[in-house]
N, C-alpha and C positions, 0 to 999 in steps of 0.2 A: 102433490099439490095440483090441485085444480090448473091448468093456465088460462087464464083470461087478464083482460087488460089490466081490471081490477087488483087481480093479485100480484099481478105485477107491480104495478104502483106501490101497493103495499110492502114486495117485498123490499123495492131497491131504495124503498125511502128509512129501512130498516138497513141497506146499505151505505147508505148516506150517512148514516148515525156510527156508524161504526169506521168508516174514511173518517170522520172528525176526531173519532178518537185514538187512531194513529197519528192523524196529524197533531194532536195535541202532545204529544210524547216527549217526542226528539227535542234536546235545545238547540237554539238556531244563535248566531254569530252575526250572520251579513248588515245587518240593521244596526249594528255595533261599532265595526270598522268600514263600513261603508258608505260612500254618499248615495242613498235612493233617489235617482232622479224618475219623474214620469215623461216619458218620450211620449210623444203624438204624432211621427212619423216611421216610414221606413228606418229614418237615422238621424243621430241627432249629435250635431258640432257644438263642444264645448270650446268655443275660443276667448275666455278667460281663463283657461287655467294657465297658469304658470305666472300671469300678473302681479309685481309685488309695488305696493307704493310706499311713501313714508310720507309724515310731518313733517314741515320746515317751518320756522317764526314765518307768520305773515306781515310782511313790511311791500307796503303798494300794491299792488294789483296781484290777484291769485296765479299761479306757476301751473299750468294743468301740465300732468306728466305725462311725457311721452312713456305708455306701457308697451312690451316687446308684444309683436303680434306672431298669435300662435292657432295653430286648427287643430284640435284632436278631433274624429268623428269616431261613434261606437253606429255599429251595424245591427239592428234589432235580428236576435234568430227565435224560429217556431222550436218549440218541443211539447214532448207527448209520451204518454204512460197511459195503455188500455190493457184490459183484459178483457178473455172472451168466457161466457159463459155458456155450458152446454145447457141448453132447452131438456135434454132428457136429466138431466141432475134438478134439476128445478122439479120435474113429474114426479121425478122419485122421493123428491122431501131431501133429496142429498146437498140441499145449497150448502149447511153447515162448512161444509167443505170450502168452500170461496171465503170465509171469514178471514181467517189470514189473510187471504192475497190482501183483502182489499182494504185491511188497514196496516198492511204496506205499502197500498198505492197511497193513503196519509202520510206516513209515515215518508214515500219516498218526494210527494209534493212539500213536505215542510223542508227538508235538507237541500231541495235542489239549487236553491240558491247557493246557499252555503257552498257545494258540491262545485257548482260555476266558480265561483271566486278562490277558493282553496286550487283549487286544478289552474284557475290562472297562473297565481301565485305560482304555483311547484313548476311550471313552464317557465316561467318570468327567469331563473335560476337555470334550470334544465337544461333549456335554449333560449339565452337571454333575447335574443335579435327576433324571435317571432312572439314577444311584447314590448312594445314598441310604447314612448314616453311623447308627450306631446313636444319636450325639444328635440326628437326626433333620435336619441340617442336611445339605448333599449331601459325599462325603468328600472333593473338592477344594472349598474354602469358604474364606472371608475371617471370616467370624463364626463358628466352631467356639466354645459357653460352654466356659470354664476357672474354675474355682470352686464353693462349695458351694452349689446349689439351696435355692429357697423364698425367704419373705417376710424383707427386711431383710438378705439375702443380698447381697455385691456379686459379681459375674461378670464375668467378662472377655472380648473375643471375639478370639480368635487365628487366625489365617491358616496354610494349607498350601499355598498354590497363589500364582503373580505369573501375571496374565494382561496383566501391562501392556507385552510385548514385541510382534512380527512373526513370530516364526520358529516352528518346530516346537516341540512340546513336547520336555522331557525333565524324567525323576523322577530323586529320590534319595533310596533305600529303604535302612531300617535295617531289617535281618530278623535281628539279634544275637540276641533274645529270644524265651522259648517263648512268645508271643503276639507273632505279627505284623502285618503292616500288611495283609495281604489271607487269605483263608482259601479253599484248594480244599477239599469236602465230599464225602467217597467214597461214596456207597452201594451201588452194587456196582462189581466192577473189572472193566473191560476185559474180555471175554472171546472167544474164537472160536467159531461156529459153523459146521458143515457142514450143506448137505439137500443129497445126496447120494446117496438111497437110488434106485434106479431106478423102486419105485413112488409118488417123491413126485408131488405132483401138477403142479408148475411142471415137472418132467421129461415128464411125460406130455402135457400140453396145448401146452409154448413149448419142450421139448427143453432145458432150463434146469437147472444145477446150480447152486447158490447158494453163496458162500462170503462171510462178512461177520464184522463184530466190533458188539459193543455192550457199554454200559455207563450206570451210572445216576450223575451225579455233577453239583456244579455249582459258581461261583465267588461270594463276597462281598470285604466287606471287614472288616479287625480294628479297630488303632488310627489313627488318621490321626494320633496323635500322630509315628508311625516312617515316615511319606510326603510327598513336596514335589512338586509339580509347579510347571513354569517353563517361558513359551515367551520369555525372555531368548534376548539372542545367547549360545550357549555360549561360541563363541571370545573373549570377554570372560571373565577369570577369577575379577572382580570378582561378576561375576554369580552365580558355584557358590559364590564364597565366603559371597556374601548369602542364596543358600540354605541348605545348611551354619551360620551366624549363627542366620536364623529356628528352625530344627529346634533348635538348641541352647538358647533362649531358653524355649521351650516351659516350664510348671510344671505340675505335678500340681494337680487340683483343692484340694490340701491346702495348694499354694502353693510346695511344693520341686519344685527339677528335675526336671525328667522325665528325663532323662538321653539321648534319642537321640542317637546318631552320638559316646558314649563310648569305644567299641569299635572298635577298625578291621576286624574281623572281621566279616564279616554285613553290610557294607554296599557296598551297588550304583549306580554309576549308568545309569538303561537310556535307551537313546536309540533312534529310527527311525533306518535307514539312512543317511539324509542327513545327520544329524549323527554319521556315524561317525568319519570321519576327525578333527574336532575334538574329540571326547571323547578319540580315542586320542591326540590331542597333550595335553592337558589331563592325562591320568592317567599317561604315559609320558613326555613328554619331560624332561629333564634341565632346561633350561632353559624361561623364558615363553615363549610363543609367541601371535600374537595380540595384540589390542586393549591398548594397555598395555607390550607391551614392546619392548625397544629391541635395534635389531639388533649398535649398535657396544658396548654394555655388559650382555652378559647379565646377567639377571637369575635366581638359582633359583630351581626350579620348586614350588612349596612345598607344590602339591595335588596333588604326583607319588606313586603308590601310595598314595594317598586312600580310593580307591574301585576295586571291581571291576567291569569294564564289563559290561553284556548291551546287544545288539546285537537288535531285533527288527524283522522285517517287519510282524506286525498292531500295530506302531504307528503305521506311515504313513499 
């Protein structure tokens, strides 16, 4: 190929076409169980979360309630995904060869999100104390206060998390609600860039055309009232049920339900690969399957269409 400016344009807007359609590929999750907030600064303090109020009869003048005051802040971080193209693969007609990469770089712009939140997650468990909850306790926790703060106050402390099994983790996420249990932080999105020009400098010096993506964004968490984590045997059904139980039992600091996993809409269970196959008998089968049930009398399957599965590798 010729290089001139020309052709250049032409080729990498034939690159462009081909980024879209890795990134159209992959199925993505975070938009699912997430809350997408869009930040407009370095960082951005969520101090409603953790806010619960309730009805009372109105008799005389309205009761404005004192809500617990809380600060979570999420830190906006840069990331980046470039490749370099050699200028003599281009003369030689040899681009074919980049095709791959670069609807891998779609490919790896659609998952990143995903990829940030799944890895929080598996941290959250891993080392609970370096994911930190807005009531300051980590947001898989055994002692999570439920109740009204201060002196002569009684408080309760409630559990999201059973670390008392052997196996892999798996969560079970309620994202029904416009505040959910973990939050991606947009501050800028995704975007492509070309250097391209024949007098850039990485051209002139390494024969180098650069094609990459970046964006400025990053992952917390919301409520851990709508998250469980459990490394129980899944294939025990007793086990989901007793998670599902705890999430239900949950109350508002006011002392009424919280209400998680009311809704069968908006709730997930994700699990790492290894536990794929049993989740998919747990949410799919007709009858029990597993710890529990009996081959010569089935039993119905009661936590069949319970839940929607997500299946993730950065949980492994």
């Amino acid at each position: 190929m010729e290089i001139s400016q020309a052709s250049l344009t032409a080729l990498f807007t034939g690159f462009d076409v081909i980024f879209q359609r890795g990134f159209e590929k992959p199925p993505s999750y975070y938009e699912q169980i997430a809350s997408v907030v869009r930040s407009t600064s370095r960082q951005t303090t969520y101090p409603w979360l953790g806010r619960t109020t309730r009805f009372r009869e109105w008799l005389g003048d309205r009761v404005v309630q004192a809500l617990e005051a809380h600060s979570y802040t999420i830190a906006n971080k840069n990331f980046e995904d470039t490749v370099a193209i050699d200028r003599n693969d281009l003369e030689d007609d040899n681009y074919g060869v980049y095709e791959p990469v670069i609807e891998q770089l779609g490919w790896d712009t659609k998952v990143h999100p995903d990829m940030l939140l799944f890895q929080m997650l598996k941290e959250a468990v891993d080392t609970p104390s370096s994911v930190a909850c807005y009531d300051g306790q980590p947001f898989f926790s055994t002692s999570h206060p439920v109740g009204p703060m201060g002196a002569g106050r009684r408080q309760t402390s409630v559990a999201n998390v059973n670390s008392s099994g052997s196996g892999a983790y798996w969560f079970l996420i309620d994202a029904s609600r416009a505040i959910r249990p973990f939050i991606f932080q947009l501050r800028r999105e995704y975007a492509l860039t070309r250097m391209v020009a024949l007098t850039d400098e990485a051209v002139f010096n390494r024969r180098e055309f650069r094609y990459g993506v970046d964006g400025r964004a990053n992952t917390g968490v919301g409520l851990w009232q709508l998250a469980y984590a459990s490394n129980q045997d899944l294939s025990n059904p007793a086990n989901y049920g007793a998670a599902r139980a705890a999430m239900r039992s949950v109350k508002t600091d006011g002392g009424l339900p919280f209400g998680a996993l009311s809704s069968r809409k908006g709730v997930y269970l994700m699990v790492p690969p290894s536990l794929e196959e049993v989740a998919r008998q747990l949410l799919n089968s007709e009858f029990m399957v597993g710890a529990g049930a009996s081959a010569s009398v089935p039993t119905t399957n009661i936590w069949r269409n319970s839940a929607d599965l997500i299946v993730s590798e950065y949980l492994a």
